[in-house]
C-alpha positions as CSV (number, residue, x, y, z in Angstrom):
1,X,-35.4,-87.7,-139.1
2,X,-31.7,-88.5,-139.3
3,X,-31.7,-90.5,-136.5
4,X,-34.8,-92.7,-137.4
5,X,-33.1,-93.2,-140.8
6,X,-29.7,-94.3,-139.0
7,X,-31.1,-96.3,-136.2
8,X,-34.5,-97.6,-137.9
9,X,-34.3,-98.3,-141.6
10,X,-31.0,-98.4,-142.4
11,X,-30.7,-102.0,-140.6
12,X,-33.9,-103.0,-142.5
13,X,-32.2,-102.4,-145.6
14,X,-28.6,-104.1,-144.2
15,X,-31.2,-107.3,-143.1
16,X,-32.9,-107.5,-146.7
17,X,-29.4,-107.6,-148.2
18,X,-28.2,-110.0,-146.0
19,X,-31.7,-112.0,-146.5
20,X,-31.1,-111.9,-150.4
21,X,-27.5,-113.2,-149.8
22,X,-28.6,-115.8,-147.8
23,X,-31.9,-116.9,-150.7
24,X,-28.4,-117.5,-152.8
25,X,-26.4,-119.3,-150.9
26,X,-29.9,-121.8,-150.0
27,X,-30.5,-122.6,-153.5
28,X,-26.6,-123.5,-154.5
29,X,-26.3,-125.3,-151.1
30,X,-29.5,-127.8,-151.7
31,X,-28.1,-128.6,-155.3
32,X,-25.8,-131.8,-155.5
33,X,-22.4,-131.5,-155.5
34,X,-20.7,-131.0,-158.6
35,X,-17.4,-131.8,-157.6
36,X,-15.1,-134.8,-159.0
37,X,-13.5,-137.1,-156.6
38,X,-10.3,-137.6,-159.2
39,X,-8.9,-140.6,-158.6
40,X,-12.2,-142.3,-157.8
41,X,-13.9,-140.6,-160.3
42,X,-13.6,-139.3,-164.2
43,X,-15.4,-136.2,-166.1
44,X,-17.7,-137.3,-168.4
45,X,-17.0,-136.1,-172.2
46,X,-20.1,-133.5,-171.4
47,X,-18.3,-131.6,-169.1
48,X,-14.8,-132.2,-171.1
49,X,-15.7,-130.4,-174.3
50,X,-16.6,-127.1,-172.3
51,X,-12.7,-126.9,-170.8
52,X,-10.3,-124.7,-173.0
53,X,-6.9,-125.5,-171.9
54,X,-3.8,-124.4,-174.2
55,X,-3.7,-124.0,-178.0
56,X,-3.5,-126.6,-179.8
57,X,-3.2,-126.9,-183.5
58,X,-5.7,-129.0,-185.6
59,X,-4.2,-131.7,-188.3
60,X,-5.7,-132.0,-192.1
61,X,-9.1,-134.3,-192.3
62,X,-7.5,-136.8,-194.8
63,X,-4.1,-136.4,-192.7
64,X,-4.3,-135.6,-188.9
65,X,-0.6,-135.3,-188.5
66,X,-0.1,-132.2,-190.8
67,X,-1.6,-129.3,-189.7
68,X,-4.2,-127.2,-191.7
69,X,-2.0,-123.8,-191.0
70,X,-1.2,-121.6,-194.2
71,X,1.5,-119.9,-192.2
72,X,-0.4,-116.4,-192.9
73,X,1.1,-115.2,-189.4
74,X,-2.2,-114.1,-188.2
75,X,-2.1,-115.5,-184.8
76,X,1.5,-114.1,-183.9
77,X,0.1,-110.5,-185.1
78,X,-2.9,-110.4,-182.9
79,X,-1.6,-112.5,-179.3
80,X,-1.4,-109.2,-177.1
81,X,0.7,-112.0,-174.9
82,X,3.2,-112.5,-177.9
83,X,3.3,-116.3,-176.8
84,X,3.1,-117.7,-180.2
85,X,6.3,-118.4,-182.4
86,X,5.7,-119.1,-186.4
87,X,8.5,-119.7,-188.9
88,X,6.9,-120.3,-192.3
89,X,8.8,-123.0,-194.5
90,X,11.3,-122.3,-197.0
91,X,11.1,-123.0,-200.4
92,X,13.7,-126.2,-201.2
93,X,16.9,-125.7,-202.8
94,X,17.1,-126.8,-206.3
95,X,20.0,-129.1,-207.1
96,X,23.1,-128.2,-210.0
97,X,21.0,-130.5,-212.2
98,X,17.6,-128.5,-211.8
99,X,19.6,-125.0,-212.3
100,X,21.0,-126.1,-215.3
101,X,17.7,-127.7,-216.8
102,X,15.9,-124.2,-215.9
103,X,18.6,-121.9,-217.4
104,X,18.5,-123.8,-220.5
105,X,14.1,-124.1,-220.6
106,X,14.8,-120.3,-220.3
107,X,17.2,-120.6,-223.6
108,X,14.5,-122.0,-225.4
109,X,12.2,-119.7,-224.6
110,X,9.5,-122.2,-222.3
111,X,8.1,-120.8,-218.9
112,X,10.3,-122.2,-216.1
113,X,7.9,-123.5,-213.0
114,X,10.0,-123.3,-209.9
115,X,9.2,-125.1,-207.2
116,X,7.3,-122.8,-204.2
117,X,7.3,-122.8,-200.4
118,X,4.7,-125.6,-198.2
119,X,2.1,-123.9,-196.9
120,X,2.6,-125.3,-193.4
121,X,4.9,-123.7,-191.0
122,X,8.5,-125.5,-190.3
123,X,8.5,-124.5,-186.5
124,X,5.2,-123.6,-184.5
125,X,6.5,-122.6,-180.8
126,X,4.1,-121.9,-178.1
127,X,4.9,-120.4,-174.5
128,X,1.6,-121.3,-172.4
129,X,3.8,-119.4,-169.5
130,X,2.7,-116.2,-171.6
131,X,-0.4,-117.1,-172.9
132,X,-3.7,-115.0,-170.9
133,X,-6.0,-117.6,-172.9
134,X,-7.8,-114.8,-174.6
135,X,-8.7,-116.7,-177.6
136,X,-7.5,-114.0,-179.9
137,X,-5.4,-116.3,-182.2
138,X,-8.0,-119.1,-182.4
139,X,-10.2,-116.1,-183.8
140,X,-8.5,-114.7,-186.0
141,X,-7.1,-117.7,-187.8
142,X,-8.5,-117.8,-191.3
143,X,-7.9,-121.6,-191.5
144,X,-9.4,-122.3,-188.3
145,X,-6.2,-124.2,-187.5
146,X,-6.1,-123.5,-184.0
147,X,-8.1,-124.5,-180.7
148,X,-8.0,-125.1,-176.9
149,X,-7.0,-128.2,-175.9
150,X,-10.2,-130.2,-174.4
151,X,-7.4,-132.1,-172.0
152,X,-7.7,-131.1,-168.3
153,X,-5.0,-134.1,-166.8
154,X,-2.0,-131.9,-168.6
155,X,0.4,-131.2,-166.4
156,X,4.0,-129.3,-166.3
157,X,6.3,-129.6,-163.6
158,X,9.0,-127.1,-164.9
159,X,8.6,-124.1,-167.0
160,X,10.8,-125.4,-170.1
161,X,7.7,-128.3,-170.5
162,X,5.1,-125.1,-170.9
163,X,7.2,-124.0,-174.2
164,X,5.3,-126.4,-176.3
165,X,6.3,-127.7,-180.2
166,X,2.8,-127.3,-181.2
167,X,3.7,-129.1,-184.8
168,X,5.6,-132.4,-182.4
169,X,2.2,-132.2,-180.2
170,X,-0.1,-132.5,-183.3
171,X,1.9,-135.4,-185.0
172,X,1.6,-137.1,-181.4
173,X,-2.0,-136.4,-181.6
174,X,-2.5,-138.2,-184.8
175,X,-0.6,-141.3,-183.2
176,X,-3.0,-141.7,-180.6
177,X,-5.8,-141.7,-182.8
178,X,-4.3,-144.3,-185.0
179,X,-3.6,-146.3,-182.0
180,X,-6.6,-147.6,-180.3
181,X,-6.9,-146.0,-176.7
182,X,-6.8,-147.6,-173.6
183,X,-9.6,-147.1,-171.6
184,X,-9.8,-146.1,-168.1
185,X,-10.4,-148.1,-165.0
186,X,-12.6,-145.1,-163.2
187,X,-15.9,-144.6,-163.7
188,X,-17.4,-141.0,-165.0
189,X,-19.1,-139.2,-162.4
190,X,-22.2,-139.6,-163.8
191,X,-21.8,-143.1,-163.8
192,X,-20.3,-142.9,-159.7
193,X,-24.0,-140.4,-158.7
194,X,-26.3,-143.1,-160.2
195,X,-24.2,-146.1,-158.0
């Protein structure tokens, strides 16, 4: 009984797999190609909005080149990578003048309004060397400040350009979209299958 099991129907079984195998590999292999011939050839904006490259930070609706952070620190608590770098502003120093007109409102007896903190963060450093793209900050963020970057022709050539100003990146952002963009000489590869 062994011997009919080791010689007869364990190859049946080891064939079926290896006929199931082969049942995948048919139906991917008569599908067209979904490859893009770069130069030649452009990803349609279909395609680009699935890619998550980096984090990025999102700028105000009214005003693109400030960002929507509240500086809650959120995102540096929960990166398990510890790739994100916030430093919240500080609150600006009053001159002599305004000291002096607040310590004598105080004489008088009226409620002294000082002037608080921004909201938005004065530095907001990000080391994509670090970063395991989890999505953990983007998540947690409670003013859905924060998103992956939708562009898949960034490139670095040296480490020190993947430590990325992520406050310099969203002002250059809201240049671009000022400015009217260039458009490309290649053709999407939708456009290339159909020629």
């Amino acid at each position: 009984m062994n011997a009919l099991r080791k010689h007869v129907i364990q190859p049946i079984l080891d064939c079926w797999s290896l006929l199931v195998g082969l049942k995948i590999t048919g139906k991917y292999f008569c599908k067209p190609l979904i490859t893009v011939h770069y130069p030649r050839q452009v990803i349609d904006s279909e395609n680009l909005s699935t890619y998550g490259g980096h984090v990025e930070l999102i700028g105000m609706p009214k005003d693109p080149a400030t960002p929507k952070c509240i500086s809650c620190m959120m995102c540096v608590t929960n990166c398990p990578s510890n790739c994100l770098k916030v430093v919240k502003s500080k609150a600006p120093t009053p001159t002599p003048e305004q000291e002096q007109a607040w310590k004598e409102a105080e004489e008088r007896g009226e409620k002294v309004v000082k002037p608080k903190a921004p909201k938005f963060p004065a530095k907001f450093m990000y080391d994509y060397t670090l970063c395991s793209l989890c999505g953990t900050c983007i998540d947690n963020c409670p003013a859905n400040t924060l998103r992956f970057s939708s562009n898949i022709y960034w490139v670095a050539t040296s480490r020190k350009e993947m430590h990325i100003d992520l406050l310099a990146r969203l002002r250059e952002q809201a240049a671009e979209v000022s400015a009217p963009a260039p458009k490309p000489e290649a053709r999407p590869a939708a456009a290339q299958k159909e020629a």
